[in-house]
mmCIF file of the N, C-alpha and C atoms, coordinates in Angstrom:
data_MODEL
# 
_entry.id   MODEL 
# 
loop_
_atom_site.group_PDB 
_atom_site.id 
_atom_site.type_symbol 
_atom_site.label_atom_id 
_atom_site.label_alt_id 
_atom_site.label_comp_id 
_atom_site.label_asym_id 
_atom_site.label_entity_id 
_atom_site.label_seq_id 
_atom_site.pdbx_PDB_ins_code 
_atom_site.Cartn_x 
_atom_site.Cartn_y 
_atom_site.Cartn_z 
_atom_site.occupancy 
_atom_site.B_iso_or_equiv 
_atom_site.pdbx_formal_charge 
_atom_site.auth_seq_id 
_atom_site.auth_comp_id 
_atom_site.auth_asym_id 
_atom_site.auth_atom_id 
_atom_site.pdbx_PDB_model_num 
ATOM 1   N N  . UNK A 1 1  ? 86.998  56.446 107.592 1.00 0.00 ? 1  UNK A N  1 
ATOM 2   C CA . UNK A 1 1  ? 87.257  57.774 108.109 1.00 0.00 ? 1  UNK A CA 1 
ATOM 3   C C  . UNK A 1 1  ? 88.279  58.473 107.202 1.00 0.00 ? 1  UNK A C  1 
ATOM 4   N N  . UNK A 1 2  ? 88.043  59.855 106.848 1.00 0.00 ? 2  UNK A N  1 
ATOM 5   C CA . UNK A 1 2  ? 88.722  60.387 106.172 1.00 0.00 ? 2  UNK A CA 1 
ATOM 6   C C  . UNK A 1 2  ? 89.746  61.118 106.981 1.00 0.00 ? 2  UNK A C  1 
ATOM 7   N N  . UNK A 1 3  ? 91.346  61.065 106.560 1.00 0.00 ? 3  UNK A N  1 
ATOM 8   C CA . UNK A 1 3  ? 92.226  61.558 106.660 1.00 0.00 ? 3  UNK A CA 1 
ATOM 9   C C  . UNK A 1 3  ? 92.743  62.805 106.894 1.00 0.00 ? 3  UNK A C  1 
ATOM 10  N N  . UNK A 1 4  ? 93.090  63.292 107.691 1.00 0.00 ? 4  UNK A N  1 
ATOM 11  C CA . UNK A 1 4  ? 93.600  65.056 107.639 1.00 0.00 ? 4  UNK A CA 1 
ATOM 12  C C  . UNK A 1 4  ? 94.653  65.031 106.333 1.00 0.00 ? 4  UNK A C  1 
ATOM 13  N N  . UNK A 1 5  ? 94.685  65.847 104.861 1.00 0.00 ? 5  UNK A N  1 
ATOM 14  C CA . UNK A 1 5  ? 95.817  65.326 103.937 1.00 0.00 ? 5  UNK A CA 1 
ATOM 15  C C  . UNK A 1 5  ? 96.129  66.692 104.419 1.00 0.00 ? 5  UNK A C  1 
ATOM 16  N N  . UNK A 1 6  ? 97.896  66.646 105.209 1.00 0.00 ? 6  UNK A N  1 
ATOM 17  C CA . UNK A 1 6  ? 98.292  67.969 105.206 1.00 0.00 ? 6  UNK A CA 1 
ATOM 18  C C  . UNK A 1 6  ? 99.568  67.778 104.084 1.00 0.00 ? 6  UNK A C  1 
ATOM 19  N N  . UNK A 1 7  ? 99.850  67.226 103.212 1.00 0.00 ? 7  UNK A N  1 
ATOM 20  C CA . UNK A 1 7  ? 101.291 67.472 102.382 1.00 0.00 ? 7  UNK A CA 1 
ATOM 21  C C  . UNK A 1 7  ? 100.020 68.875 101.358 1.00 0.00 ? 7  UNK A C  1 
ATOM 22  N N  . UNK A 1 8  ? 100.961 69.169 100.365 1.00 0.00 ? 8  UNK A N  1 
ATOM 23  C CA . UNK A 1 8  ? 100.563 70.231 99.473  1.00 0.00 ? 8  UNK A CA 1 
ATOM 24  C C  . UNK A 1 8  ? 100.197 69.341 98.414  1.00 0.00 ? 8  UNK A C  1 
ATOM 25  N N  . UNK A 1 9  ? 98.792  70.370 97.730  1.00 0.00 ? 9  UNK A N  1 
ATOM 26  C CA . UNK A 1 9  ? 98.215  69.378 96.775  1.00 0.00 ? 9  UNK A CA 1 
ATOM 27  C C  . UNK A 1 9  ? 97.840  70.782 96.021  1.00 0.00 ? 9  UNK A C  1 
ATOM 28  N N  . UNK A 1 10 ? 98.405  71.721 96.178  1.00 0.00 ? 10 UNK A N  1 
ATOM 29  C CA . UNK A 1 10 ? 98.496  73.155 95.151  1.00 0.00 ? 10 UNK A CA 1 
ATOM 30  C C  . UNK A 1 10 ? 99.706  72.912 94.188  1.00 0.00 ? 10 UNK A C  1 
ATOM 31  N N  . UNK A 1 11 ? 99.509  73.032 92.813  1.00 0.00 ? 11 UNK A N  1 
ATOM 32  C CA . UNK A 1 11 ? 100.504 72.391 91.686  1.00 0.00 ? 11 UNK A CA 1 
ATOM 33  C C  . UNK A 1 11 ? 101.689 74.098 91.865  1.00 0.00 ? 11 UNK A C  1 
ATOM 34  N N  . UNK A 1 12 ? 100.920 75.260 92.479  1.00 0.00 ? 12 UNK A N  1 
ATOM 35  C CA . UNK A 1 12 ? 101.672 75.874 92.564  1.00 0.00 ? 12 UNK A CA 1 
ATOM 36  C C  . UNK A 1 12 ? 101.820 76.442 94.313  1.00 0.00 ? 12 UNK A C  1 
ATOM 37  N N  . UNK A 1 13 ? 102.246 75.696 95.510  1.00 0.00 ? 13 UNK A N  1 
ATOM 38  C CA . UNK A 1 13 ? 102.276 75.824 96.752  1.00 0.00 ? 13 UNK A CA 1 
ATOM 39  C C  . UNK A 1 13 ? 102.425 77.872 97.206  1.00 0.00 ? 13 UNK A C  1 
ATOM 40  N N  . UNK A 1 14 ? 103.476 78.152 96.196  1.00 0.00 ? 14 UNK A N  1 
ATOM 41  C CA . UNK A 1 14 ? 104.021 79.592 96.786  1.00 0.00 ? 14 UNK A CA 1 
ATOM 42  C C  . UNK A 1 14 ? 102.774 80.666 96.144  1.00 0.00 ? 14 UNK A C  1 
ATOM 43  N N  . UNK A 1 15 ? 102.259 80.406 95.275  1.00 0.00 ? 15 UNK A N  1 
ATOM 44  C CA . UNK A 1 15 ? 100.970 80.966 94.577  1.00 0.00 ? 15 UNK A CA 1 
ATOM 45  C C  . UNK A 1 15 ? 99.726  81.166 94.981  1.00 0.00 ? 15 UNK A C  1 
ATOM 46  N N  . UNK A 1 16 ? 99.546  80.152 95.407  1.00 0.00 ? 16 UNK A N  1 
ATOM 47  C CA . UNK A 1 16 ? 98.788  80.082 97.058  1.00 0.00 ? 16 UNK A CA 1 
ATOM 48  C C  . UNK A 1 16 ? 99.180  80.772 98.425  1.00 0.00 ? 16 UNK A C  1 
ATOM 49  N N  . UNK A 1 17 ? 99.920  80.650 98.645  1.00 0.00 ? 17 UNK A N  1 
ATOM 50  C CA . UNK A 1 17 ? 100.457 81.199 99.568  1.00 0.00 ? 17 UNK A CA 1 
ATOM 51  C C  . UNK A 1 17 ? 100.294 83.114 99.161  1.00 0.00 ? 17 UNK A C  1 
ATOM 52  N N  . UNK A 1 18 ? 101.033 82.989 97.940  1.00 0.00 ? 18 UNK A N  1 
ATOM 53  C CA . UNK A 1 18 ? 100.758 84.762 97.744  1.00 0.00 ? 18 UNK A CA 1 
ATOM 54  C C  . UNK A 1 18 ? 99.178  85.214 97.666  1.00 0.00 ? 18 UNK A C  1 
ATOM 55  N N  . UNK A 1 19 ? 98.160  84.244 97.627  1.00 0.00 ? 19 UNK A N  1 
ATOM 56  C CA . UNK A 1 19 ? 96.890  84.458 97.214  1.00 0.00 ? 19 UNK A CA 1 
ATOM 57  C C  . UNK A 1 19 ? 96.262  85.109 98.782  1.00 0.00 ? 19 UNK A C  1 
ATOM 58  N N  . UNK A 1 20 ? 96.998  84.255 99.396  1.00 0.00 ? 20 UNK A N  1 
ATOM 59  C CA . UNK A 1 20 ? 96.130  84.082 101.279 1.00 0.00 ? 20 UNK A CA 1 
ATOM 60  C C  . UNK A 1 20 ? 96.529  85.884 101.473 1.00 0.00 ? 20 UNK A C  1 
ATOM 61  N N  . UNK A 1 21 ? 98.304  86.042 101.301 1.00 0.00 ? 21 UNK A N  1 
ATOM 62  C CA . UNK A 1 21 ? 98.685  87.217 101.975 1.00 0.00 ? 21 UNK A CA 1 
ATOM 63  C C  . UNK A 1 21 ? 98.518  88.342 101.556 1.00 0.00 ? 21 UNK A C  1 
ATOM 64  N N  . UNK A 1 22 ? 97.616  88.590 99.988  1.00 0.00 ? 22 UNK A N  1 
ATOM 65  C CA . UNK A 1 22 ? 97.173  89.195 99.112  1.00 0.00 ? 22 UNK A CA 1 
ATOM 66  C C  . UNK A 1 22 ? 95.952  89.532 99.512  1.00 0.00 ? 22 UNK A C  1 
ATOM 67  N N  . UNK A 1 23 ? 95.225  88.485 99.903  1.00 0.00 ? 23 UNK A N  1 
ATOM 68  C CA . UNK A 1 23 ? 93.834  88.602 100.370 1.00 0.00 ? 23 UNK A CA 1 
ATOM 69  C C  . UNK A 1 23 ? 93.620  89.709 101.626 1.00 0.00 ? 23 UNK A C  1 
ATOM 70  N N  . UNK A 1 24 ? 94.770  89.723 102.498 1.00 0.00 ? 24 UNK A N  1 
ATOM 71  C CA . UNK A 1 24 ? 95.150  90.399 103.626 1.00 0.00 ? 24 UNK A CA 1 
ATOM 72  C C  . UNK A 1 24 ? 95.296  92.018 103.487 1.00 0.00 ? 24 UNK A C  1 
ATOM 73  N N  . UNK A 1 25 ? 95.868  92.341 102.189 1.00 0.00 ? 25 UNK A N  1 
ATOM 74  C CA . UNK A 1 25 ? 96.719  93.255 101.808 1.00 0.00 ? 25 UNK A CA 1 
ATOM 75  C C  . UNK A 1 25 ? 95.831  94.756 102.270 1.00 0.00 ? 25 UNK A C  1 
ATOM 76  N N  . UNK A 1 26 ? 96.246  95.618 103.072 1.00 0.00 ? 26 UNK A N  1 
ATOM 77  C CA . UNK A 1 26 ? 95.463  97.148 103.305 1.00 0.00 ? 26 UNK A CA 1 
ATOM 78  C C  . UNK A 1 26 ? 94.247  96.842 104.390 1.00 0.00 ? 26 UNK A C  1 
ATOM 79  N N  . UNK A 1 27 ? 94.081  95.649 105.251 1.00 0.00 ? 27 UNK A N  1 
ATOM 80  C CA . UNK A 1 27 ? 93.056  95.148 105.918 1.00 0.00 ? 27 UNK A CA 1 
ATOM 81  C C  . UNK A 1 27 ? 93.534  95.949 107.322 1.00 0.00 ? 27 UNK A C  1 
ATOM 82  N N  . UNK A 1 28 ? 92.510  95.860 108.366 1.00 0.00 ? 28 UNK A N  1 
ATOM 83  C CA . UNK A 1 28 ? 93.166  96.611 109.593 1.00 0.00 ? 28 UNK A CA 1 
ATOM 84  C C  . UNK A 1 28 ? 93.340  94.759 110.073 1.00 0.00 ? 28 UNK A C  1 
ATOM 85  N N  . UNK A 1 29 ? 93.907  95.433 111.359 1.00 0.00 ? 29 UNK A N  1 
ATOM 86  C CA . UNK A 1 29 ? 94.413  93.611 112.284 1.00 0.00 ? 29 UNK A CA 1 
ATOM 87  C C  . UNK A 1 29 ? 92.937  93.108 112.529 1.00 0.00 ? 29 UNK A C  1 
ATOM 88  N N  . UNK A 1 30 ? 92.497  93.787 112.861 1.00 0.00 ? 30 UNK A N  1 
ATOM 89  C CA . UNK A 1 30 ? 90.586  93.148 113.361 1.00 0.00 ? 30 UNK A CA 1 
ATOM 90  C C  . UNK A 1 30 ? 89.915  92.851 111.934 1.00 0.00 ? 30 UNK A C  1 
ATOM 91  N N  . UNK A 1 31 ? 90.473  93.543 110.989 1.00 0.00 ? 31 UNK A N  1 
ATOM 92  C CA . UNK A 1 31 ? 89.596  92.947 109.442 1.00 0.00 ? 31 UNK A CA 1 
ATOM 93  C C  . UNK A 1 31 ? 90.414  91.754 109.302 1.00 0.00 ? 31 UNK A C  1 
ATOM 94  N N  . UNK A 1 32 ? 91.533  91.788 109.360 1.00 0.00 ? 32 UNK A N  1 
ATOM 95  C CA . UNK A 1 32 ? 92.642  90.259 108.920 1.00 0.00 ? 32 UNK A CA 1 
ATOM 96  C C  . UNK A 1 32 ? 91.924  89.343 109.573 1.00 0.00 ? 32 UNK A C  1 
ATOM 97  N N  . UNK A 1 33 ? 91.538  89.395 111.368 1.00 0.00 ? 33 UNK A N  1 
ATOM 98  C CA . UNK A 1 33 ? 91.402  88.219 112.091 1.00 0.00 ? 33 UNK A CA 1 
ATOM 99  C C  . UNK A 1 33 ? 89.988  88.151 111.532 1.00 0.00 ? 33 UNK A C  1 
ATOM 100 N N  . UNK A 1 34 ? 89.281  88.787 111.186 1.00 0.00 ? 34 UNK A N  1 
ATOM 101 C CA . UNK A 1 34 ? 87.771  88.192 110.129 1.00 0.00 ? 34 UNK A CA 1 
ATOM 102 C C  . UNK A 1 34 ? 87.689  88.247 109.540 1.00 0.00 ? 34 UNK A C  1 
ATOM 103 N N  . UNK A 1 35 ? 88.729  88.076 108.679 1.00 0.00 ? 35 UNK A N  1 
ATOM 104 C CA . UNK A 1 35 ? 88.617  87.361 107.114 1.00 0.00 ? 35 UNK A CA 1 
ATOM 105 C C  . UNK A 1 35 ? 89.416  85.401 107.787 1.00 0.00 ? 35 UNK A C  1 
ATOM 106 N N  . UNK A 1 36 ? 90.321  85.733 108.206 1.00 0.00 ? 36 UNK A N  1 
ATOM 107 C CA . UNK A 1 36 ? 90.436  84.608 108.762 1.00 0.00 ? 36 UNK A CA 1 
ATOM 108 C C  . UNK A 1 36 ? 89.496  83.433 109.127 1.00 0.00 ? 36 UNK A C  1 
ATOM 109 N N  . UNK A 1 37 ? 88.546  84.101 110.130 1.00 0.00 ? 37 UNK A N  1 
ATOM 110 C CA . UNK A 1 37 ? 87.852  83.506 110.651 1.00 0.00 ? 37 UNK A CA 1 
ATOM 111 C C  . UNK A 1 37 ? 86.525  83.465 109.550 1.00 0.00 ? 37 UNK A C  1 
ATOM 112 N N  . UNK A 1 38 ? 86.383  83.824 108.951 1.00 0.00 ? 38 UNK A N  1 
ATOM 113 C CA . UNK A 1 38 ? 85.374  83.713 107.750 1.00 0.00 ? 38 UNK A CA 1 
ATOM 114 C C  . UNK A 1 38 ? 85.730  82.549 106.715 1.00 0.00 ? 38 UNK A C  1 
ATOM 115 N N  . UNK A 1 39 ? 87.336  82.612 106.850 1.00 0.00 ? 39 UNK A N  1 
ATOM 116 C CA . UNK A 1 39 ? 87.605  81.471 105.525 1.00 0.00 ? 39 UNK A CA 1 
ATOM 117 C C  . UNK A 1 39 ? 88.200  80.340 106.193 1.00 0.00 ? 39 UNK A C  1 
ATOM 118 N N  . UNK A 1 40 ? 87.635  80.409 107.063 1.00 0.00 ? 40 UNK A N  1 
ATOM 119 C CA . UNK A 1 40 ? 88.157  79.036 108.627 1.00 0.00 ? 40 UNK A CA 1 
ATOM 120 C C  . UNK A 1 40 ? 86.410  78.448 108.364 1.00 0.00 ? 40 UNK A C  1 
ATOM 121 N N  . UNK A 1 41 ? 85.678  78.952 108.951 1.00 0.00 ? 41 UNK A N  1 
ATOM 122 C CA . UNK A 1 41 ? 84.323  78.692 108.744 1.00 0.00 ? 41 UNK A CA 1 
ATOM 123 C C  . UNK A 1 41 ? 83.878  78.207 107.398 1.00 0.00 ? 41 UNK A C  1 
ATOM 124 N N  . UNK A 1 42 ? 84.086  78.609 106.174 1.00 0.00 ? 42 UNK A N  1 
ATOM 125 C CA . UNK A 1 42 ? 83.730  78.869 105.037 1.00 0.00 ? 42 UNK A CA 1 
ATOM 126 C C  . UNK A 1 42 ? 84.799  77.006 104.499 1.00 0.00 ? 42 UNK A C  1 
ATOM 127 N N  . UNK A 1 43 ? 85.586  77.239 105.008 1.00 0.00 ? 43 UNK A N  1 
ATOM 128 C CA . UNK A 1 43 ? 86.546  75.979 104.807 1.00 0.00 ? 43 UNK A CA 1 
ATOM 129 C C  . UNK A 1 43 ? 86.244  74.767 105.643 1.00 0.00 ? 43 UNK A C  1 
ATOM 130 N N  . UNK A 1 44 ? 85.981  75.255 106.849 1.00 0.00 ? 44 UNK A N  1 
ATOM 131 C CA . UNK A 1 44 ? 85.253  73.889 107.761 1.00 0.00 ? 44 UNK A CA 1 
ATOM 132 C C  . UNK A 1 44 ? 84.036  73.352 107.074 1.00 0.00 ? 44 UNK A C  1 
ATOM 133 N N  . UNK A 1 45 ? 83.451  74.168 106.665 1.00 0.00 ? 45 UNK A N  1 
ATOM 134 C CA . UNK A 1 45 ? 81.894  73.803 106.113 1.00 0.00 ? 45 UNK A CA 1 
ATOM 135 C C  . UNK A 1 45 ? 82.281  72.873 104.515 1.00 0.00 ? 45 UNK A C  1 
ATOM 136 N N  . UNK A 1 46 ? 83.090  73.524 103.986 1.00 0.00 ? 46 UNK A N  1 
ATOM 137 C CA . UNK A 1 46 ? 83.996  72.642 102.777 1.00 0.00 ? 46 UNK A CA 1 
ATOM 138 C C  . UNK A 1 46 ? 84.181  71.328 103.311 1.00 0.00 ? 46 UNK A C  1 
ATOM 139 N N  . UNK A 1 47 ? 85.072  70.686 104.093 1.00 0.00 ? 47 UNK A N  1 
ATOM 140 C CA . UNK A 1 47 ? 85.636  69.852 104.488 1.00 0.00 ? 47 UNK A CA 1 
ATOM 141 C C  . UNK A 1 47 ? 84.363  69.180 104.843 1.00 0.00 ? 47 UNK A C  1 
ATOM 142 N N  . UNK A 1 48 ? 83.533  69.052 105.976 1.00 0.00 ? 48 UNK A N  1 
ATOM 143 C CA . UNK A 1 48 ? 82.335  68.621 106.605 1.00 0.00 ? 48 UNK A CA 1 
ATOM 144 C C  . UNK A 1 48 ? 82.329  67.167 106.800 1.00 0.00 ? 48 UNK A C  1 
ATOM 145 N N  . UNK A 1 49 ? 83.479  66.775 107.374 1.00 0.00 ? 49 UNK A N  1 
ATOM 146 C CA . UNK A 1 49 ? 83.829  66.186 108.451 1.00 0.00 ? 49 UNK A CA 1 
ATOM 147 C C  . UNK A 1 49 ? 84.561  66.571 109.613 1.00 0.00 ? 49 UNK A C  1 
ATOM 148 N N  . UNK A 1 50 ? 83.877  66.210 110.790 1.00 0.00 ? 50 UNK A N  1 
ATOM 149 C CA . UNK A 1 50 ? 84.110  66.205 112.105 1.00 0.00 ? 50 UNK A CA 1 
ATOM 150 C C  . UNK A 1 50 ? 85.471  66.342 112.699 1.00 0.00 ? 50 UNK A C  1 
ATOM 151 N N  . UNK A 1 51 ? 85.769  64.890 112.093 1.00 0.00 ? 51 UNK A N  1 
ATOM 152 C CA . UNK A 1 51 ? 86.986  64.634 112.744 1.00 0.00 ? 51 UNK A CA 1 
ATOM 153 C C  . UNK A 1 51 ? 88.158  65.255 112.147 1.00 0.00 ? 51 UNK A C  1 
ATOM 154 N N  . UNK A 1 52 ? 87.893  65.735 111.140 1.00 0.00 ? 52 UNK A N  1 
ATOM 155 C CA . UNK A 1 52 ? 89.334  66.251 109.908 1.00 0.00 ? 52 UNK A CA 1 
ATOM 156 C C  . UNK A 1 52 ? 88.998  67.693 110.446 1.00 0.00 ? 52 UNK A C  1 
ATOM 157 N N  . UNK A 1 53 ? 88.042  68.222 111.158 1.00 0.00 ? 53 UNK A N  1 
ATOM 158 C CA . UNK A 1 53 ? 88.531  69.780 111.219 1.00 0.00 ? 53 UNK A CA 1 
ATOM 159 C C  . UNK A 1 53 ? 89.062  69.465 112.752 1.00 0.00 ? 53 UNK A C  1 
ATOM 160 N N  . UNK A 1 54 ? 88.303  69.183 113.474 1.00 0.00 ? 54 UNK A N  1 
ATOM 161 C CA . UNK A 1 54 ? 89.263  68.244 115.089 1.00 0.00 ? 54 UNK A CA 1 
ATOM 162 C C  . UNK A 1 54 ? 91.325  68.324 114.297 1.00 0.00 ? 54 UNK A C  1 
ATOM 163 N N  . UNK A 1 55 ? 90.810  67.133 113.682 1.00 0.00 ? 55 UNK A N  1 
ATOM 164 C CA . UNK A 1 55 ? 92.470  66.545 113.466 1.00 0.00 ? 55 UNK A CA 1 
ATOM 165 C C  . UNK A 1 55 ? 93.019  68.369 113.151 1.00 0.00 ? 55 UNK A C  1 
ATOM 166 N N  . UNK A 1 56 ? 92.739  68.783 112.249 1.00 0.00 ? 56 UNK A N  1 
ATOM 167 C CA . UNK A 1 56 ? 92.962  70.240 111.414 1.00 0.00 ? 56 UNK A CA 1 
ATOM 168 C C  . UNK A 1 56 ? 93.380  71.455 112.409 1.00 0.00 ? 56 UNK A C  1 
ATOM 169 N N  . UNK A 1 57 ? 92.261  71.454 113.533 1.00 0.00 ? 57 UNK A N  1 
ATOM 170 C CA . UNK A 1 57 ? 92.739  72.320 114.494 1.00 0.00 ? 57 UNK A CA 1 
ATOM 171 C C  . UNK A 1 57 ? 93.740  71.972 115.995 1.00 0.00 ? 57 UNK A C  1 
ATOM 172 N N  . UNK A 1 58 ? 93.515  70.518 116.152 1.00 0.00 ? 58 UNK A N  1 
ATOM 173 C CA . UNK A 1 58 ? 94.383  69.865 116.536 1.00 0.00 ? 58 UNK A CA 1 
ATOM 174 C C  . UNK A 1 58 ? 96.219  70.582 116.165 1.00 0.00 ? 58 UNK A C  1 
ATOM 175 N N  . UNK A 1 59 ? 96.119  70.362 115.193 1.00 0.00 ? 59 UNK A N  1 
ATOM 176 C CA . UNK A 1 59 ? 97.654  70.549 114.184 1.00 0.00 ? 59 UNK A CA 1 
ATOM 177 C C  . UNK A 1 59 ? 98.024  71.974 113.908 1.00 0.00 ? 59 UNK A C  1 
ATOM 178 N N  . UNK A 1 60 ? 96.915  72.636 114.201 1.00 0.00 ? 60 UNK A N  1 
ATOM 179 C CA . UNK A 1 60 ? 97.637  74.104 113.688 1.00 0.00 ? 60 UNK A CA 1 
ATOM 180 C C  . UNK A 1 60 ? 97.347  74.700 115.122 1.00 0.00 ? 60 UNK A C  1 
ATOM 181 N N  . UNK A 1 61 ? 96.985  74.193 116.169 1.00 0.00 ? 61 UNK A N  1 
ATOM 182 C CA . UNK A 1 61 ? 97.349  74.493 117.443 1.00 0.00 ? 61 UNK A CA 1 
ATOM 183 C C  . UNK A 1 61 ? 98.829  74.104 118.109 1.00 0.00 ? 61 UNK A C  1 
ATOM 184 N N  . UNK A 1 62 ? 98.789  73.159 117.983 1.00 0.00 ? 62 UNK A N  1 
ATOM 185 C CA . UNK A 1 62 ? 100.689 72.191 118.165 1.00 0.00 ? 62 UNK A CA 1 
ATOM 186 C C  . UNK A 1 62 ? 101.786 73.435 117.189 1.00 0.00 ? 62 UNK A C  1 
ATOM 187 N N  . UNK A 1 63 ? 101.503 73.785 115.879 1.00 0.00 ? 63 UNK A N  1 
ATOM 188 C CA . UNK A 1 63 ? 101.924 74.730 115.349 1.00 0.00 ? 63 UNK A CA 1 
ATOM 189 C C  . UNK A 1 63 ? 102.040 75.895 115.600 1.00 0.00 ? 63 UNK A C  1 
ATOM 190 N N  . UNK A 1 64 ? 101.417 76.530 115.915 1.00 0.00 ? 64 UNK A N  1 
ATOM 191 C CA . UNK A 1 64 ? 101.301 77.387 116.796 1.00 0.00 ? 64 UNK A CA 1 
ATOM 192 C C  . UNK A 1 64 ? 101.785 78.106 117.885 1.00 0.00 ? 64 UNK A C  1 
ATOM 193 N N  . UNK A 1 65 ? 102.196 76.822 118.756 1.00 0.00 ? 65 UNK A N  1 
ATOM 194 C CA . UNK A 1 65 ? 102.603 76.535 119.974 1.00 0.00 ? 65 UNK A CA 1 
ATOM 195 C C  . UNK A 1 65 ? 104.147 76.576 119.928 1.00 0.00 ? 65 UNK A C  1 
ATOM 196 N N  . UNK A 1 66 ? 104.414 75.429 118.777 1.00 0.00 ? 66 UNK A N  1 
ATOM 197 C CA . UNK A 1 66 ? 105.890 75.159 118.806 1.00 0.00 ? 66 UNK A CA 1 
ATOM 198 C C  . UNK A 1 66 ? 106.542 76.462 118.222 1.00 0.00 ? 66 UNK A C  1 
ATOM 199 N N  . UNK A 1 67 ? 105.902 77.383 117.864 1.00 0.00 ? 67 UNK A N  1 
ATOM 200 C CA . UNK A 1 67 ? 106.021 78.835 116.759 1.00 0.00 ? 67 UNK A CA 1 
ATOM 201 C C  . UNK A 1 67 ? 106.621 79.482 118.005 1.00 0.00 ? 67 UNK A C  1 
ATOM 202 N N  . UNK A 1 68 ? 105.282 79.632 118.684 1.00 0.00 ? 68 UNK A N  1 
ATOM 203 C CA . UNK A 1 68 ? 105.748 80.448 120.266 1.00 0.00 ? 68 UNK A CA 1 
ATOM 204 C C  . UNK A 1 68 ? 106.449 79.985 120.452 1.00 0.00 ? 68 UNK A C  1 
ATOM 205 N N  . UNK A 1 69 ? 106.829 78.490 121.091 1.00 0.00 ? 69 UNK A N  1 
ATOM 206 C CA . UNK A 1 69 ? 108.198 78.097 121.937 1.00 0.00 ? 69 UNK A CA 1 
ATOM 207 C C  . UNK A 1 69 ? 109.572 78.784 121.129 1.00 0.00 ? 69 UNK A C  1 
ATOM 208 N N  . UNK A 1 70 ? 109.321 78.781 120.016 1.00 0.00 ? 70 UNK A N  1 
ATOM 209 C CA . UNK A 1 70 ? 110.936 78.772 119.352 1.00 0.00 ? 70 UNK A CA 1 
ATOM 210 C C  . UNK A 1 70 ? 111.118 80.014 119.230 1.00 0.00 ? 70 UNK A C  1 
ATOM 211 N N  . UNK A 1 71 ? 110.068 81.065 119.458 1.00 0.00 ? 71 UNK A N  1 
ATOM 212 C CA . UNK A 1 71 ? 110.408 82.739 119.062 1.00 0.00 ? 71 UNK A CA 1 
ATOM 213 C C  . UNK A 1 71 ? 110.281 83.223 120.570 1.00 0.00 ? 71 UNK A C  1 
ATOM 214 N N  . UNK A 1 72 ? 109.855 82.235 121.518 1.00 0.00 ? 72 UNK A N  1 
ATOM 215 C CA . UNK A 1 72 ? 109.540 83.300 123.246 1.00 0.00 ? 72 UNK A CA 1 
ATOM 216 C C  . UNK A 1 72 ? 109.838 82.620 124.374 1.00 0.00 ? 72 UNK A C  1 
# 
């Protein structure tokens, strides 16, 4: 069974990061949440195992969560 690998495996982590919020840039909130959901899909289908998008959404739900707890 393959592993959820969540450490960073981008040689440049913050570059990435500017790529995602770039991608965003001049979008309305309803275009953001479907591009999201396009590169959620588009990335699940990448991955194509079961259990690693489970484990995957598992983890960025707990994240999520603990986000809310600490800001509400």
């Amino acid at each position: 069974m393959t592993a959820l690998m969540t450490e960073s495996r981008f040689p440049d982590p913050d570059r990435a990061y500017r790529v995602l919020i770039e991608a965003h840039r001049g979008l309305s909130d309803e275009e953001s949440a479907a591009l999201n959901s396009a590169l959620v899909l588009i990335l699940a289908n990448h991955i194509g195992n079961q259990a690693v998008l489970q484990e995957a959404l598992a983890l960025a739900r707990q994240t999520m969560e603990r986000t809310q707890d600490a800001t509400g």
